[in-house]
C-alpha positions as CSV (number, residue, x, y, z in Angstrom):
1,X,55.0,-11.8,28.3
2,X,53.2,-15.0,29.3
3,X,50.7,-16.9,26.8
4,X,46.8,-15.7,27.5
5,X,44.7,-19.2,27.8
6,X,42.5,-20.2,25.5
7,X,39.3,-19.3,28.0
8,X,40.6,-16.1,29.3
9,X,40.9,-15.0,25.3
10,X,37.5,-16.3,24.8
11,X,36.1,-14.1,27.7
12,X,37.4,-10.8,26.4
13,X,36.3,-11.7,23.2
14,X,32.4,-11.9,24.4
15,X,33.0,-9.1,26.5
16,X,33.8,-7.6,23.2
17,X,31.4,-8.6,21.3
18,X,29.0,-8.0,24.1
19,X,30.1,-4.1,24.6
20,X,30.4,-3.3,20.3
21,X,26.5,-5.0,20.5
22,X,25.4,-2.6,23.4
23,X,27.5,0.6,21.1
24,X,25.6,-0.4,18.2
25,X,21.8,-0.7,20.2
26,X,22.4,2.5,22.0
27,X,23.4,4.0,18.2
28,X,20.4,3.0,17.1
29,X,17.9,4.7,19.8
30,X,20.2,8.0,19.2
31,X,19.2,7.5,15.3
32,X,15.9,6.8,16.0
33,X,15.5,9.7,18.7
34,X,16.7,12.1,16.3
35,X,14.5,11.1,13.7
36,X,11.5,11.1,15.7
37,X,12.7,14.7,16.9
38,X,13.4,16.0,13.4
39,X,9.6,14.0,12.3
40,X,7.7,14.6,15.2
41,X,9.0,18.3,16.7
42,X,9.8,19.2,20.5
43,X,6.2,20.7,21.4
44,X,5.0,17.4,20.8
45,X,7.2,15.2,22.1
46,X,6.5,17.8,25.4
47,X,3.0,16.9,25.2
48,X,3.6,13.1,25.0
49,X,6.0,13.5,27.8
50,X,2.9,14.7,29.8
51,X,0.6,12.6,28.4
52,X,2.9,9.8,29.9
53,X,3.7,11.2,33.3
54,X,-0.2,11.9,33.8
55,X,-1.2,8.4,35.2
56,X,2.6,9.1,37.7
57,X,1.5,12.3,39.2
58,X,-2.4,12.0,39.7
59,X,-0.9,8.7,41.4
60,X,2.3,10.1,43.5
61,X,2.0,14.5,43.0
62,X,5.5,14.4,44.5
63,X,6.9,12.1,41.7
64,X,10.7,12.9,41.2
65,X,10.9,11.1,38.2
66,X,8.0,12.3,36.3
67,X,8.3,16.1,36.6
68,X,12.0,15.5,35.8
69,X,10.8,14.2,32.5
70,X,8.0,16.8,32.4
71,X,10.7,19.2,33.0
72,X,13.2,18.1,30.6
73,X,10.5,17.7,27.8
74,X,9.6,21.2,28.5
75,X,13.2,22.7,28.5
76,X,14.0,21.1,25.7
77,X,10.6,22.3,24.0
78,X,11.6,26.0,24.5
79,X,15.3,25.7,22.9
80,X,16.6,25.4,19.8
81,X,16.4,21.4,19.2
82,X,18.4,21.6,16.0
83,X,21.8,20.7,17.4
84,X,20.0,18.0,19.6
85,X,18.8,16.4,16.1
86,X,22.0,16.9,14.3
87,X,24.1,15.5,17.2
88,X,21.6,12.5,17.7
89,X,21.7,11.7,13.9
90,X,25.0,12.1,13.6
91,X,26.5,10.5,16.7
92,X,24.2,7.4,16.5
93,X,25.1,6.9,12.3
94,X,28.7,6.9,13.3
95,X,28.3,4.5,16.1
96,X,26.4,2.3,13.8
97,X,29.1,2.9,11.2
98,X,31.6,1.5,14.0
99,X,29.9,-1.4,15.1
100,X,29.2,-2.8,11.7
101,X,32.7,-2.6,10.7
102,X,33.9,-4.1,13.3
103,X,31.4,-6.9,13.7
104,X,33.1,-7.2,9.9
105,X,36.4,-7.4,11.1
106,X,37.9,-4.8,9.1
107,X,41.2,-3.9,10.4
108,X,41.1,-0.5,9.3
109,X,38.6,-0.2,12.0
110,X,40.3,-0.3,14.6
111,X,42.6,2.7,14.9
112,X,39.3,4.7,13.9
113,X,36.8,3.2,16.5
114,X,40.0,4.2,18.9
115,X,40.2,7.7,17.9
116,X,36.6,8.2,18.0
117,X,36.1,6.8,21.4
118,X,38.9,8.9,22.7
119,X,36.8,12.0,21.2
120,X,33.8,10.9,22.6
121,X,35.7,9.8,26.7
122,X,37.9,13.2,25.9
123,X,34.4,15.1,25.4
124,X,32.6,13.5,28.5
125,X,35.3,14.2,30.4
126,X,35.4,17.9,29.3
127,X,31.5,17.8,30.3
128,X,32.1,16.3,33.4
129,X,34.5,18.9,34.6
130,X,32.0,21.8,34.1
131,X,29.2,19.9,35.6
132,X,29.2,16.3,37.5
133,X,26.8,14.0,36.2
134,X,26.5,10.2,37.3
135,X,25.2,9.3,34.1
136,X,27.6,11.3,32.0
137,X,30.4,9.1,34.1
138,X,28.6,5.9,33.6
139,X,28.6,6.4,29.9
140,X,32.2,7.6,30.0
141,X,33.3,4.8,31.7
142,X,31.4,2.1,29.8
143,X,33.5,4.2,26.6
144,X,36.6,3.3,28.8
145,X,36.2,-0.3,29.0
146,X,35.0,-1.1,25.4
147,X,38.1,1.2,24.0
148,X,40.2,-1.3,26.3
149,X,38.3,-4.8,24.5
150,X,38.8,-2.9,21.0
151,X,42.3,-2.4,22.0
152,X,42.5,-5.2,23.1
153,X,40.6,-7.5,19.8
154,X,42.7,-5.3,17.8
155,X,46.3,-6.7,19.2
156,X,44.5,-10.0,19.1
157,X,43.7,-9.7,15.5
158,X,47.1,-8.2,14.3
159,X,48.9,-10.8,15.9
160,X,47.1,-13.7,14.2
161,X,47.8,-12.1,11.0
162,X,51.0,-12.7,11.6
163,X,51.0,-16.2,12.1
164,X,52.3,-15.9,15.9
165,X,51.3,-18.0,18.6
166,X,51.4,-15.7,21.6
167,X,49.7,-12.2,21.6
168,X,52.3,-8.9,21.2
169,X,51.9,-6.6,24.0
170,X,50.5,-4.5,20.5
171,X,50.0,-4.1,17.4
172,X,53.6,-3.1,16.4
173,X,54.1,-1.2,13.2
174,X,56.3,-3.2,10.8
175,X,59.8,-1.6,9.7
176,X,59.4,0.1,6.3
């Protein structure tokens, strides 16, 4: 397998780096979200949401974007929102988890940030075949490419813990 160059190693690592900082920032709104949803309660985050569309709609009646909000803020008011704070706590804690850890450089890490974000890709997917969603696919695929640089960071990493100079095509599990 030829030698990566010193630039094009460089590269994936800030794409790396770039995509675990993104991961970590969109953990922290999910946190945050649940939080404020668990604090605040769904009525009133349905009258904020309609508070804050008022200036759109007295503006443009017609606004798509603001009764989709109105909408979902009202859909969501009338369900059960304790799976939707559970889920948003829990799913933004463990993508916090992940990113700190690997911004540590743990190697233990990496096999578990690759299992979760097959769980999360193998969930979207599963989503995405009941019900297509451009957004849902976006996410998914931005999951796709930053379990790609972790797979990649992680071969990196194993391979210059063994003192080679040329990266392994991966990490290979040593003979007991």
């Amino acid at each position: 397998m030829p030698c990566m160059n010193f630039e094009h190693r460089t590269l994936l690592h800030r794409a790396y780096q770039v995509a675990i900082a993104i991961k970590g920032l969109d953990g922290a709104i999910e946190f945050i979200a649940g939080a404020i949803v668990a604090l605040v309660g769904s009525r009133q985050l349905y009258h904020f949401a309609v508070w804050a569309t008022a200036p759109e709609i007295a503006r443009n009646p017609e606004s798509h974007a603001a009764h989709a909000i109105r909408h979902g803020a009202w859909s969501f008011a009338q369900s059960s929102h304790k799976f939707a704070i559970v889920y948003l706590l829990a799913h933004g804690l463990l993508k916090i988890g992940l990113v700190v850890n690997l911004f540590i450089e743990h190697m233990w890490i990496f096999p578990t940030s690759v299992a979760v974000l097959l769980g999360f890709i193998g969930f979207m997917s599963f989503k995405l075949a009941a019900h297509w969603s451009p957004w849902l696919f976006a996410f998914a695929l931005f999951d796709t490419v930053t379990l790609a640089l972790v797979l990649n960071e992680w071969r990196m990493r194993a391979f210059r813990g063994q003192g080679r100079r040329s990266p392994a095509p991966w990490p290979r599990q040593r003979a007991g």
